[in-house]
Every structure is written in structure tokens, then in C-alpha cells.
N, C-alpha and C positions, 0 to 999 in steps of 0.2 A: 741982427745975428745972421738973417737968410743972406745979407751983402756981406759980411765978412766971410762968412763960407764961398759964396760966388767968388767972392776973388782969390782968391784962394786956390780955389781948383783953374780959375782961369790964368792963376801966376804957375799954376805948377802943369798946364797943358799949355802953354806960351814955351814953358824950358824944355819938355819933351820933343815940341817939334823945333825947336830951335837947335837938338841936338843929331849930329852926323854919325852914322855910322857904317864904319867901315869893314865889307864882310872878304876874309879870307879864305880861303877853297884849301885842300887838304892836297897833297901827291898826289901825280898824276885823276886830280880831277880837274873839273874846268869850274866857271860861276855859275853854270848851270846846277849843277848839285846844291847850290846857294840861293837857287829863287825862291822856293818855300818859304822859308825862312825871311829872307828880304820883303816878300809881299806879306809875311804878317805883321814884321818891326815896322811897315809902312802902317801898315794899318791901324798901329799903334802909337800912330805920330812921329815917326822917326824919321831923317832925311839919308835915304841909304847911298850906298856906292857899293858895288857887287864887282867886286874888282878882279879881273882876270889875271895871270900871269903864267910864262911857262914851264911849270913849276920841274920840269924834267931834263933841261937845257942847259940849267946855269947851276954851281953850287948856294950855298943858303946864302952869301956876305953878296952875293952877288943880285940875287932873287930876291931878298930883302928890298935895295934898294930901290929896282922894276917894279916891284908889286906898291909900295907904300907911297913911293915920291907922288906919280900922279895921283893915287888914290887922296892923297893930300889936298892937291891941287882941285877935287872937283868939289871937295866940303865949302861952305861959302865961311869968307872971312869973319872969324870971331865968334864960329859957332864953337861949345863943345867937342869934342871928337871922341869918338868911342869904334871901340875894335870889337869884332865878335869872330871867332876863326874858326879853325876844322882840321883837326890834327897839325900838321907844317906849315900852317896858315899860323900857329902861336908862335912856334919858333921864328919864323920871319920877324914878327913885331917883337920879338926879345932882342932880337938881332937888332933890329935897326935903334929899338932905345939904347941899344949898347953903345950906339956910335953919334947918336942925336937925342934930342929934348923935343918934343911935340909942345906948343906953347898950354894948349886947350885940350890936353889928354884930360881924358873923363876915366870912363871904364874901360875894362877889357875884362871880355867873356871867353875861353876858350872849350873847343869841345876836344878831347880826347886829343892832348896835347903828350910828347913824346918829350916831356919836360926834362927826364933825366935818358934818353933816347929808349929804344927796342932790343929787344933779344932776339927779335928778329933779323935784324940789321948784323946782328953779332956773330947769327950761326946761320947765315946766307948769302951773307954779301959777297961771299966766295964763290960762290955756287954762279954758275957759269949764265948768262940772261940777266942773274938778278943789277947788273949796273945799267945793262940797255933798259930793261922795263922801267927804274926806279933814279935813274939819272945821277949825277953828282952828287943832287943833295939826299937822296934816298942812301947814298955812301954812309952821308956825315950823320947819318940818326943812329947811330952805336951808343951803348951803355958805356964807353970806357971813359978813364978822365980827361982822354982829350977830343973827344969827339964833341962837335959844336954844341948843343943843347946842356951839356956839362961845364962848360967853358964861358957860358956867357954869365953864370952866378944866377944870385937872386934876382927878386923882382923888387923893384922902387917903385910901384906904381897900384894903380887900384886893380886886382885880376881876380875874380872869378872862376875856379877850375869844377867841367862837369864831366867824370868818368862813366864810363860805361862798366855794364858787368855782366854781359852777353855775346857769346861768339860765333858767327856760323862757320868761322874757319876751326874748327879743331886741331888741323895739320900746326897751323901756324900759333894757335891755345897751347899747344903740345909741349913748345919752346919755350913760353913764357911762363915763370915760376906764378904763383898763388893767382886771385884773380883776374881776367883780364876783356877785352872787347875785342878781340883778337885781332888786335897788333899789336895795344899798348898796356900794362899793367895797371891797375889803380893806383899803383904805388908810384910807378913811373910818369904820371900825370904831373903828383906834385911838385909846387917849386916854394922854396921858404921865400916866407914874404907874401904868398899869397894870402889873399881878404877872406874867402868863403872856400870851400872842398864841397861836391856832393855830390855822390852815387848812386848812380840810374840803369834799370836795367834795359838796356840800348846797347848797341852793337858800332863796331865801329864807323864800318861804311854808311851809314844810314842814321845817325844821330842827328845829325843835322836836317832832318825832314821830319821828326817824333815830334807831337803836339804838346806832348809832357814835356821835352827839352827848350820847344819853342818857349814856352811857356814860363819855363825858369829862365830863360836868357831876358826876356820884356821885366820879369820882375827883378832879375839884378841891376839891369840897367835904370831902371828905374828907383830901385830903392840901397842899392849897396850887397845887398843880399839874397840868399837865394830862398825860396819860400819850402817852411818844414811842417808839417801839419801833427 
């Protein structure tokens, strides 16, 4: 009995580190907002890639491509691959499954994804600085229907969505209807098709460094789901 449990746990920490993952940084941030997080999926046997890109530069069809191609290339042949992002770090990877097949997609975990875009983006993007600060693709995160994140559909793949529901921007809360993490709604997170949905009270900027959020990203990757007590 004690050897079929030993193996066991040794066939199911053989798959964890055998598995890649690939961390996406949100607008105008960089992968430093991503080590946290990196050094604990490490710790939990994961092989990471903290994948930079200039997320202010190019639009999404374009920033897609830069950010995932090498992120690709540094996972080793035939491992899993698994996505964990940060706000436009999801839409990226929606983007690029739009146009490509990963062979060894795993999971995809997102945090406070603009899945159906912002109201922010809706009632500012006019507003004079807002295209210098927030770049091309800070354009294309609109609510309407043909703004990218509306346009790319569902999801075919395994994803994980974790909303926030705390703001410290009130100005920018103000604009967006019922709850939000102040930039993206809970509602505007989801995408159909997604695996799991869950609600954490975390803020948008700073989700990606909470021990609580860490914490649900190791156990979806892990298990398919996210943990409910």
C-alpha cells in the first residue's frame, strides 16, 4: 500500500515539474509585477517563463505574437504548457489561439481579464493622454462589438477566470456599472466556455502578488479547479 501511494505522488510530482508556465504581465507593466508569483509556481515545481513584452508599442494582433512566439520557444520540447496572465496578458493568449493551436496547451489561469473589454476604455479613450499612457492596445479594450476582446469569441480551451472585487481607484469604479477591481467589472471578466469563475476581494493592480490569488492559481493548475471551502 505505502509503494502504491509513493508512486503516485512521485507520477503526479514528475507531471508538475514537467509542466511550463507561461506568465503574462498586464498594460503598461513589465514581468517584474510577475516575480512573486513566478517564484512561488517555482516553488511548487513548475518550470516558469516570465515573459516580458512591450505591451504599449504595438496593438493586441501584434503584441500577441512578440509576447507568446519566444515565450514558446523557451518551454522544453514536449512539456505541457500552461498560461497564467494579468489583465491583457489574457487577451493576448486569446488572441494568439485565434490564429494558432499550441500542441501541449494545459491550463490557462487569468487574473482580471477584460474578457468582454472596460468601460473604461469607453469613456476615456477620448480623453486627451489616454492613447499615449495606454498605447494601441489600451485603444482596442472597449466594451463594443467590435473591439478586440469581443471579437475573438469564446474560449476552446481549459481557462480559469479570478476576478477581483476591490478598488482603490474610485474615479475610474465610478465608470463601471455593478462590481469591479477598478478597471474591469466581474462581469466583464467572463468569457463562455470558460472551466471555473471566482471572486476575490483583490484589486486590480496588485492581484497578482496576493498569497490568496497565488494560491488559487497552484491549485487550478494543479487540479482543474479552483479551491472553495
Amino acid at each position: 500500500m505505502k509503494w502504491i501511494i509513493s508512486t503516485l505522488f512521485l507520477t503526479l510530482s514528475m507531471s508538475v515539474q514537467a509542466s511550463c508556465v507561461i506568465l503574462l504581465h498586464g498594460l503598461a507593466r513589465s514581468d517584474y509585477s510577475m516575480e512573486k508569483l513566478g517564484d512561488e509556481l517555482s516553488q511548487a515545481g513548475f518550470s516558469i517563463v516570465n515573459q516580458s513584452y512591450p505591451s504599449r508599442e504595438y496593438p493586441i494582433e501584434r503584441l500577441a505574437e512578440l509576447a507568446i512566439v519566444p515565450a514558446l520557444k523557451k518551454c522544453s520540447i514536449g512539456q505541457p504548457v500552461n498560461f497564467v496572465t494579468h489583465s491583457l496578458g489574457g487577451i493576448l493568449v486569446r488572441q494568439y489561439l485565434s490564429q494558432h493551436s499550441i500542441e501541449n496547451l494545459n491550463r490557462v489561469v487569468m487574473l482580471g481579464p477584460p474578457n468582454k473589454g472596460s468601460e473604461v476604455v469607453d469613456k476615456l479613450g477620448a480623453v486627451p493622454g489616454f492613447h499615449f499612457i495606454n498605447g494601441d492596445a489600451g485603444m482596442q479594450l472597449g466594451t463594443s462589438e467590435v473591439s478586440v476582446p469581443n471579437e475573438l469569441g469564446e474560449a476552446h480551451f481549459d481557462v480559469g477566470i479570478i476576478a477581483g472585487t476591490r478598488s482603490i481607484n474610485w474615479i475610474l469604479s465610478f465608470l463601471i456599472p455593478d462590481t469591479d477591481d477598478g478597471k474591469v467589472s466581474i462581469e466583464n471578466t467572463k468569457l463562455v466556455g470558460m472551466n471555473d469563475h471566482i471572486e476575490m476581494p483583490v484589486t486590480h493592480p496588485f492581484m497578482m502578488r496576493n498569497d490568496q490569488v497565488i494560491a488559487q492559481v497552484v491549485h487550478y493548475l494543479k487540479r482543474g479547479e479552483f479551491e472553495r471551502h
